[in-house]
C-alpha positions as CSV (number, residue, x, y, z in Angstrom):
1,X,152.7,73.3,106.4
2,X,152.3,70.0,108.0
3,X,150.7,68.7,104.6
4,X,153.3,70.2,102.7
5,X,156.3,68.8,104.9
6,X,154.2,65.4,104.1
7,X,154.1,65.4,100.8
8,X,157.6,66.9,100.9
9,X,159.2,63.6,102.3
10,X,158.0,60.6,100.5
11,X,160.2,59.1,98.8
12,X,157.1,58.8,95.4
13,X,154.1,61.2,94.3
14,X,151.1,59.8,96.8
15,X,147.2,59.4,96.3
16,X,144.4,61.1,97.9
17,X,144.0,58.2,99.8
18,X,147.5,57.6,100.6
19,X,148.1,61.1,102.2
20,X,144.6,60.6,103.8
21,X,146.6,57.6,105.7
22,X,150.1,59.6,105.7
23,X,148.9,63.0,107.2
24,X,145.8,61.6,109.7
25,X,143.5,64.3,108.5
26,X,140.3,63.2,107.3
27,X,139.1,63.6,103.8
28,X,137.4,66.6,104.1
29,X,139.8,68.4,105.8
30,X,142.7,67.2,103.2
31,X,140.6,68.0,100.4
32,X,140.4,72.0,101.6
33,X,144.0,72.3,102.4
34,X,144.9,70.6,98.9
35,X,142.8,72.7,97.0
36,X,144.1,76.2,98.5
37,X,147.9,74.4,98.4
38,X,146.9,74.0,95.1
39,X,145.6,77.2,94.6
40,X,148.5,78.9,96.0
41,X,151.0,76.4,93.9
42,X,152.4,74.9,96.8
43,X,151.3,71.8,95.7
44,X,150.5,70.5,92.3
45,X,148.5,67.1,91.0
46,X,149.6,64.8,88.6
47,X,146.5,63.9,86.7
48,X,147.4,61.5,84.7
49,X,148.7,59.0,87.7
50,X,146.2,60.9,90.4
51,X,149.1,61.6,92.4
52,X,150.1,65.1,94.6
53,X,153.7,66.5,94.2
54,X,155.5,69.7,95.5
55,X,154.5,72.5,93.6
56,X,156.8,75.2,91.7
57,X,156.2,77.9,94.8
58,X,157.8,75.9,97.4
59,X,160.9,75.8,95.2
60,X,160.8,79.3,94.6
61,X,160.9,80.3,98.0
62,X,163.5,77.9,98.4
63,X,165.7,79.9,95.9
64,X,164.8,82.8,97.2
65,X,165.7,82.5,100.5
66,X,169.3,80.8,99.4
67,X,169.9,83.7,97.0
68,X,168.5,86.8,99.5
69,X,171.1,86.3,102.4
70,X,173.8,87.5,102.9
71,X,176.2,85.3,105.1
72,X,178.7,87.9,106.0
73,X,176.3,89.2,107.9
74,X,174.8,86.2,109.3
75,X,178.3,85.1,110.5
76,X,179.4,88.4,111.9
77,X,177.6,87.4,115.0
78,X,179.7,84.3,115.7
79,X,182.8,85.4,114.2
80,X,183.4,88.7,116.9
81,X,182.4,85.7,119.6
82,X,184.9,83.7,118.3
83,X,187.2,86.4,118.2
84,X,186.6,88.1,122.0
85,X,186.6,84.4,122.9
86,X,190.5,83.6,121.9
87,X,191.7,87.0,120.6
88,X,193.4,85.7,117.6
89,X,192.3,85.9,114.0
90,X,189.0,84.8,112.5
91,X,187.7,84.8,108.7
92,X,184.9,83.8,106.7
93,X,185.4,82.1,103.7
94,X,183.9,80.5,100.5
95,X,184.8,78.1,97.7
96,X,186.0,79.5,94.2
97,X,187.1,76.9,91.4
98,X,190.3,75.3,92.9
99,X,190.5,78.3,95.6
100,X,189.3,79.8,99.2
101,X,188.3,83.2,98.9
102,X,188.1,85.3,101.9
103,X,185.0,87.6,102.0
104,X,185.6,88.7,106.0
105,X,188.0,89.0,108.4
106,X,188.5,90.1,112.2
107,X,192.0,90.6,112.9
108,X,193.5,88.9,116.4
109,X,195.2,91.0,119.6
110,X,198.4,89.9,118.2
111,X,197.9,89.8,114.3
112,X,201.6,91.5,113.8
113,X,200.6,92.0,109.7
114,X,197.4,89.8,109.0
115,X,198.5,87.3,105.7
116,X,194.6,86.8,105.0
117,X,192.5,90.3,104.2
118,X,188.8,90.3,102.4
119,X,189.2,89.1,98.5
120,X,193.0,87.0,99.5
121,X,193.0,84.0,97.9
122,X,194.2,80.3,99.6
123,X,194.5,77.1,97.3
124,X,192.7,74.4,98.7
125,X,195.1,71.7,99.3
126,X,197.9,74.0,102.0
127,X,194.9,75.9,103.5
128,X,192.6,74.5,106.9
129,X,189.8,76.4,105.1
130,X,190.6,74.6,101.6
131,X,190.9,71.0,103.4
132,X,187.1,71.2,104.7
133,X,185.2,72.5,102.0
134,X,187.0,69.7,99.9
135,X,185.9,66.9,102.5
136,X,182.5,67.2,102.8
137,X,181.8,67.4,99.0
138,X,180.3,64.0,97.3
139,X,182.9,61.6,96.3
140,X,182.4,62.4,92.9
141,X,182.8,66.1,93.0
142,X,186.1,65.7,95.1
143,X,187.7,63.6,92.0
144,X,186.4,65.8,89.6
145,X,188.1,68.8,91.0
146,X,191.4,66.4,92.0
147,X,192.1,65.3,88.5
148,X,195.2,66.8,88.0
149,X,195.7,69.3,90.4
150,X,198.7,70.8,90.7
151,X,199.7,70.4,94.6
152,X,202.2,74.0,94.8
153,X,204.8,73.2,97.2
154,X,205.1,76.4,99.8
155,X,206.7,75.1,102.5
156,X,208.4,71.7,104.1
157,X,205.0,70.7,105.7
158,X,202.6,71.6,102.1
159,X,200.7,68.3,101.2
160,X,202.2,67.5,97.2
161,X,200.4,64.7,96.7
162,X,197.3,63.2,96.3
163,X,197.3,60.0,98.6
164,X,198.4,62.3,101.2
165,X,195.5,65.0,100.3
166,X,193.2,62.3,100.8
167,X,193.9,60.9,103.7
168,X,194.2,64.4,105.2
169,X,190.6,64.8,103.9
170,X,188.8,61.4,105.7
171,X,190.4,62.8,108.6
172,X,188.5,65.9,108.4
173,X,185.8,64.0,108.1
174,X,185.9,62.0,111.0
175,X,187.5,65.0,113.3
176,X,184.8,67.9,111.6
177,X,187.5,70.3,111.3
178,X,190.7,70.7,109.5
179,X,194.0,72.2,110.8
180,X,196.3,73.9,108.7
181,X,200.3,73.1,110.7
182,X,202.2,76.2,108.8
183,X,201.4,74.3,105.3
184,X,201.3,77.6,103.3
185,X,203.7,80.1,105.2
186,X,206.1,79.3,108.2
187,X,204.9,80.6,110.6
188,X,200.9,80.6,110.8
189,X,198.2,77.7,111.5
190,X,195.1,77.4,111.4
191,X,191.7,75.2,111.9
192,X,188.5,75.3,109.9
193,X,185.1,74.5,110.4
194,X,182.1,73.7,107.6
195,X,179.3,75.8,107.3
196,X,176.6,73.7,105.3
197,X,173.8,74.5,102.8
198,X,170.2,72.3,102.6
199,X,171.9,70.0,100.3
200,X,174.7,68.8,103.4
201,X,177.3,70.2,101.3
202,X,179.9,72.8,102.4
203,X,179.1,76.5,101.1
204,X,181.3,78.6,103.4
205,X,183.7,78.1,106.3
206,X,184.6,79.7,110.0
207,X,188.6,79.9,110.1
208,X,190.7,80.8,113.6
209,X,194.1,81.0,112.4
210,X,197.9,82.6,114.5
211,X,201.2,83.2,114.4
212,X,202.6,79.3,116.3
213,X,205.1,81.6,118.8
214,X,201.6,83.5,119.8
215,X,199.1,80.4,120.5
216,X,200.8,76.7,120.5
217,X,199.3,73.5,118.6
218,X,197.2,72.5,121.8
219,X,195.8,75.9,122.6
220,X,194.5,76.2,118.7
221,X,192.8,72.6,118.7
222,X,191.4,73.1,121.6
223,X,189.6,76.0,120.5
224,X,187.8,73.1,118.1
225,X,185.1,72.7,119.4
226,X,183.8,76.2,120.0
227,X,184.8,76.8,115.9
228,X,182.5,74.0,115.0
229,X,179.7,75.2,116.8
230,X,179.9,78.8,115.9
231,X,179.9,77.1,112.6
232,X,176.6,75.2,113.4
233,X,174.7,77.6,114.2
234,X,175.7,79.8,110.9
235,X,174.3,76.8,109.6
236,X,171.3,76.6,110.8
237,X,170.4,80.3,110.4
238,X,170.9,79.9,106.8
239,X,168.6,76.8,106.3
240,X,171.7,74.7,106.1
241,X,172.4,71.1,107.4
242,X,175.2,68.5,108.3
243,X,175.6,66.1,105.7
């Protein structure tokens, strides 16, 4: 594993000699764990430049993981914490096209007729859950999936335009969450947190959302910090990390 993690981080295709001087075994000892990496296709050699790249197994099982889990049940854990932790409503969600879909949720003390139940869809510029996995995608991607979006106007506080979208969006950025101020219906908010895949970028996200008379603005972002941990640490189970 230590060979392969080598191998795995230069930045071009090394010698022999190169990982000889890269890993600090000596040649002997390389030359075994190459040919059963080898072997085992971990590990595959370039023989027209004499070089030693990543072989077609370690990407396989790289696949495999990422398409074997299921993160509702990963999450679970975190999201009943969450939700004995605050008592109000807590969701899972992923990214669909220009939407959020919701694949869980734990309904709070006080949910009085939840808005969000598993399958609901959110658009993602009036929704916290929308606003995060937005931010966190490469510039390119975000502009790509902005190019004429239609900002739907649901209430007095709904972002309708894209300047203000994007300034909403470096502020996620900077704070690591997003908070939704009653921007699709009049009465609810909500903040989001980014759960992250091994390429940094945002597959699912950890939502706490009320009813404003039930928990004020202060009492909801202060819960932050607790959201974006339990969101951390869906991240790491899954293999995931911050960009």
């Amino acid at each position: 594993m230590s060979l392969v993690t080598v191998i795995s981080e230069t930045r071009s295709p090394m010698s022999f000699s190169e990982l000889v001087q890269k890993s600090g075994l000596n040649k002997s000892t390389l030359h075994r764990l190459l040919a059963i990496c080898t072997e085992e296709g971990l590990v595959q050699f370039d023989k027209t430049n004499k070089v030693y790249l990543l072989g077609p197994k370690v990407f396989d099982l790289v696949r495999n993981a990422y398409s074997g889990y299921d993160i509702q049940t990963i999450a679970l854990g975190e999201m009943t914490q969450l939700h004995d932790q605050f008592g109000a409503n807590v969701t899972l969600g992923v990214p669909s096209g220009f939407e959020v879909v919701y694949l869980r949720v734990i309904e709070g003390k006080f949910a009085l007729g939840s808005t969000q139940r598993p399958g609901m869809r959110e658009p993602m510029h009036c929704s916290a859950s929308g606003k995060v996995l937005m931010a966190f995608l490469p510039e390119e991607i975000v502009a790509s999936k902005l190019q004429g979006y239609e900002f739907t106007k649901f209430t007095d506080r709904t972002i309708t335009d894209l300047a203000t979208f994007k300034t909403a969006l470096a502020k996620v950025r900077v704070d690591g969450f997003a908070y939704n101020d009653r921007e699709e219906y009049d009465h609810f908010h909500g903040i989001s947190a980014p759960i992250f895949n091994h390429l940094g970028e945002p597959a699912a996200v950890l939502n706490i959302w009320s009813l404003v008379q039930t928990h004020a603005t202060d009492e909801l972002l202060s819960w932050a910090p607790s959201l974006m941990a339990a969101a951390a640490r869906v991240t790491g189970l899954i293999g995931g990390k911050a960009p």
